[in-house]
C-alpha positions in Angstrom: -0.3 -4.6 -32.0 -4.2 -4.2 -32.6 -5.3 -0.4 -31.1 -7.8 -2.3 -28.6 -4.8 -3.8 -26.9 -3.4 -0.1 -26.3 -4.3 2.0 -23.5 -4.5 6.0 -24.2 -4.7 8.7 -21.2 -4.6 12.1 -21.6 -4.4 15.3 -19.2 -5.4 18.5 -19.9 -4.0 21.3 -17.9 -5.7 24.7 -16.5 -3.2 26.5 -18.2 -4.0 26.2 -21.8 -4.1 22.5 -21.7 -0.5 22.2 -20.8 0.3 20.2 -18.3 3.0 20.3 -14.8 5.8 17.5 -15.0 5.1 17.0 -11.5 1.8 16.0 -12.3 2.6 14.0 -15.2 5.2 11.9 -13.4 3.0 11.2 -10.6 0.4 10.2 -13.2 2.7 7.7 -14.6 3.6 5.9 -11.5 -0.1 5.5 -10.6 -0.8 4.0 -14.1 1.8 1.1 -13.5 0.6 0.6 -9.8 -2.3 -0.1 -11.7 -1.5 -2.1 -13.9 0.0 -4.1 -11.6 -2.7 -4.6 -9.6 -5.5 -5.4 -12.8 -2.8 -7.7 -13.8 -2.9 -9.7 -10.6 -6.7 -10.1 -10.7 -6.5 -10.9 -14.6 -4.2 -12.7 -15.5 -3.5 -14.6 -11.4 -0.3 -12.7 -10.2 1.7 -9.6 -11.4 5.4 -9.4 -13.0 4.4 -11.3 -16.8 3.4 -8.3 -18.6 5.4 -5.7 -19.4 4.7 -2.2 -21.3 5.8 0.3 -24.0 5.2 3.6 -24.7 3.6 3.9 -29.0 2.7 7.1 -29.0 2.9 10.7 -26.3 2.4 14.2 -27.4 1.8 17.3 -25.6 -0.2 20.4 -25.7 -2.3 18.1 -23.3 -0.1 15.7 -22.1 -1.1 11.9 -24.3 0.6 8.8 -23.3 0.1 5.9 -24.9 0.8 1.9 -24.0 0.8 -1.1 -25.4 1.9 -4.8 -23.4 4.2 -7.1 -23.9 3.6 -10.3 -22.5 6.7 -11.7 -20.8 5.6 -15.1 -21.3 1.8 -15.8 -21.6 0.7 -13.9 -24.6 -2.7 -13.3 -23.7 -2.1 -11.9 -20.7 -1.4 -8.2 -21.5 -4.9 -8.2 -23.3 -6.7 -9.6 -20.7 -4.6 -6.9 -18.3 -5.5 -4.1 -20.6 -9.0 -4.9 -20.9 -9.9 -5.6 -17.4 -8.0 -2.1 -17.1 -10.6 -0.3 -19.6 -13.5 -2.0 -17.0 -12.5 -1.4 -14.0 -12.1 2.4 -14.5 -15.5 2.6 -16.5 -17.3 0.1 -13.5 -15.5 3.0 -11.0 -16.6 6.2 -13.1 -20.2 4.4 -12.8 -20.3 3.9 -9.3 -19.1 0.2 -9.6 -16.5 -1.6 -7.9 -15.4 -5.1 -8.4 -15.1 -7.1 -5.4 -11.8 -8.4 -6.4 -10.0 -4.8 -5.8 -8.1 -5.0 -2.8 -7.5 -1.8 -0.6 -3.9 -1.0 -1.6 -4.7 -1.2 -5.2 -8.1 1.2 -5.0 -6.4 4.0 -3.2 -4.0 3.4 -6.1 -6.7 3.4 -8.5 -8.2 6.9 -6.9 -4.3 8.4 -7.4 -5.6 8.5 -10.9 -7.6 11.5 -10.6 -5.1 13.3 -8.6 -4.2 15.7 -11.2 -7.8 16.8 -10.9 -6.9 18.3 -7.4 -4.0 20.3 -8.6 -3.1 21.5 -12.1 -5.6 19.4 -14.5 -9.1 20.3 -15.8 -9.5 16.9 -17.0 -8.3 13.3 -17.4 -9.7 10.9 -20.1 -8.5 7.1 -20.4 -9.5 5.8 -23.1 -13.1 6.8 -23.7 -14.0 7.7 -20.0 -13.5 11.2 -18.9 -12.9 11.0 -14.8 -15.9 12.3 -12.9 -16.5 13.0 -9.3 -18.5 9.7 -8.8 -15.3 7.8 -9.7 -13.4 9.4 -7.0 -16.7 8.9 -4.1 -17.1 5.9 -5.3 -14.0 4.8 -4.4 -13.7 6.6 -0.9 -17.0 5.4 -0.1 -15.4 1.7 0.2 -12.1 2.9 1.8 -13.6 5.2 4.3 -15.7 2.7 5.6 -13.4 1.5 8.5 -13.5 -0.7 11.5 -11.8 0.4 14.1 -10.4 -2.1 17.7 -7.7 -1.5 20.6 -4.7 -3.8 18.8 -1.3 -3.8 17.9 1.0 -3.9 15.1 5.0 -4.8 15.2 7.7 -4.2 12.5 10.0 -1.7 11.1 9.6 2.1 12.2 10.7 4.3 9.6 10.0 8.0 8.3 9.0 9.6 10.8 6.9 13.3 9.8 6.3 16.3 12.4 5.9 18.8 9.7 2.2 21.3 10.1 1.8 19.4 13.4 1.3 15.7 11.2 2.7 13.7 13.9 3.1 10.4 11.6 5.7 7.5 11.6 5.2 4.4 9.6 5.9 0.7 10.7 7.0 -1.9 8.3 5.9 -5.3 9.3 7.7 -8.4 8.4 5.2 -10.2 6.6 4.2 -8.1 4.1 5.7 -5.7 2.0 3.4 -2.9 2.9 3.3 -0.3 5.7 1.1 1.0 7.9 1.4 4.5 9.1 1.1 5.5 12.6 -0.2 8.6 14.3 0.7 9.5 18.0 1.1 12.3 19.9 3.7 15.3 20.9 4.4 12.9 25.0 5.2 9.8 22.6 8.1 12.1 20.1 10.7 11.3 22.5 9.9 7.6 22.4 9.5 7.4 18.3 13.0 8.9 17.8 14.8 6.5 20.1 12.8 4.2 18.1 13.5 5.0 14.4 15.1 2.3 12.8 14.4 -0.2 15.4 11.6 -2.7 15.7 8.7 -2.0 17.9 5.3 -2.9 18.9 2.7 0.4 19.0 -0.2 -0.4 20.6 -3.4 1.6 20.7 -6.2 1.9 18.1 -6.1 -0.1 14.7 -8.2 0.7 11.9 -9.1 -2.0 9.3 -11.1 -1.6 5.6 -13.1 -3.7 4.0 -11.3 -6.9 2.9 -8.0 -5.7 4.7 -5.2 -8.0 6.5 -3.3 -5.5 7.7 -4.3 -2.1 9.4 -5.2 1.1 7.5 -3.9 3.1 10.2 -3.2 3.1 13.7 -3.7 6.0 16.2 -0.7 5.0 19.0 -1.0 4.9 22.8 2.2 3.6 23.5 5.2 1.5 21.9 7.5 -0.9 23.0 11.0 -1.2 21.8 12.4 -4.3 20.9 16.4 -5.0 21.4 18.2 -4.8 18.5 20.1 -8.7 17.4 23.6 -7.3 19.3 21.6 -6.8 22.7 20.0 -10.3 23.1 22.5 -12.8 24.9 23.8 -15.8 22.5 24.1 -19.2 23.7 27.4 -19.1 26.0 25.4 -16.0 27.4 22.4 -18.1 28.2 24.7 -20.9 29.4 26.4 -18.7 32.0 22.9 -18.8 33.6 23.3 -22.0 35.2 21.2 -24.8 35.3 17.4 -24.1 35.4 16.1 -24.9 39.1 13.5 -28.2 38.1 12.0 -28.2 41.7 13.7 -32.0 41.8 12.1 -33.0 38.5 13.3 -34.5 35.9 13.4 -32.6 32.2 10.4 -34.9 31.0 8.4 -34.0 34.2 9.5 -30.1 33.7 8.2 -29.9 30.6 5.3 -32.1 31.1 4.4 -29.5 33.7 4.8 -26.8 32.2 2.8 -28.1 29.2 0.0 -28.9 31.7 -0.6 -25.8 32.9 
């Protein structure tokens, strides 16, 4: 495959340009994120290109990839090259409109080897800068914030260094949002773990966002689980609803009305 359909990064380390594996692997999971997320604004959904590696080395850690279109064959070189601009539009102080939240934090994940073990990363051409990294936490830092709610799935909760965090899983989308509360509400979140809740207190939105950023929790509501809630025999056992003398047509009708 022609070179300007590959994509080349490279890390160099502190320590005489080598690099930590826990870096590298990290690095390599934000690169398909990525991907992924170029991919749905190139080509108009993710999941048709897929990706090789032609070429790694060390000394300074060089990976290099190359697509392979599933089905449409232009779409791993529109992927890769909207790739190559969004990072040089970032390392500028550019961002395309098209990003969506999830997919610039993941975009910023690039650089994290910068915070930790790296001196440098380099993809393609472009050498990571600070400006790429404020450029991106300028958009996702600006928030707004309203008294709200959110409901799902809670799951993994975290009390370690006094981080009281929990996330909740909603059922439309297959994202979560993490939740911060306080030591009164522990209790509460660990009758709740696995369960699904409402938490309701302040929700913070970015730019462009459906779902919250974050949520800092007042309180929570526990839903039953699907073997507390009474089946139809149970409902039946009720009895009759008291209409007041009306008929079903003028129940409802009223009921409607009001």
């Amino acid at each position: 495959m022609a070179a300007k359909t590959q994509l080349t990064f490279r890390i160099v380390g502190k320590d005489d340009g080598l690099v930590e594996f826990d870096d590298f692997v990290v690095f390599c999971d934000a690169i398909q994120k990525c991907l992924r997320a170029v991919e749905e604004t190139a080509v108009g959904h993710s999941g048709r290109v897929r990706y090789r590696v032609v070429d790694l080395q060390c000394s300074s850690a060089v990976i290099k990839i190359e697509p392979r279109a599933k089905r449409d064959g232009d779409a791993g070189r529109r992927t890769v090259e909207r790739f190559r601009e969004t990072v040089d539009a970032l390392n500028r102080g550019h961002v395309d409109p098209r990003m969506q939240p999830d997919a610039l934090e993941t975009f910023r994940s690039l650089a994290d080897p910068l915070k930790r073990h790296a001196s440098r990363v380099i993809i393609g051409r472009t050498t990571l800068t600070e400006k790429y990294v404020t450029t991106i936490s300028r958009v996702l830092d600006e928030v707004t914030s309203c008294e709200g709610s959110v409901s799902g799935l809670l799951e993994r909760i975290n009390v370690h260094n006094e981080k009281n965090e929990f996330v909740v899983y909603p059922p439309v989308a297959n994202r979560q949002v993490p939740c911060i509360f306080h030591d009164e509400l522990l209790p509460e979140v660990r009758r709740a773990i696995k369960r699904n809740v409402t938490v309701f207190g302040t929700v913070f939105y970015r730019p462009g966002g459906t779902l919250p950023s974050r949520v800092h929790v007042r309180s929570i509501d526990i839903h039953p689980s699907d073997d507390e809630l009474p089946d139809l025999h149970a409902v039946r056992e009720l009895g009759a609803w008291d209409t007041g003398g009306l008929t079903s047509v003028e129940f409802l009708r009223a009921l409607r009305d009001e």
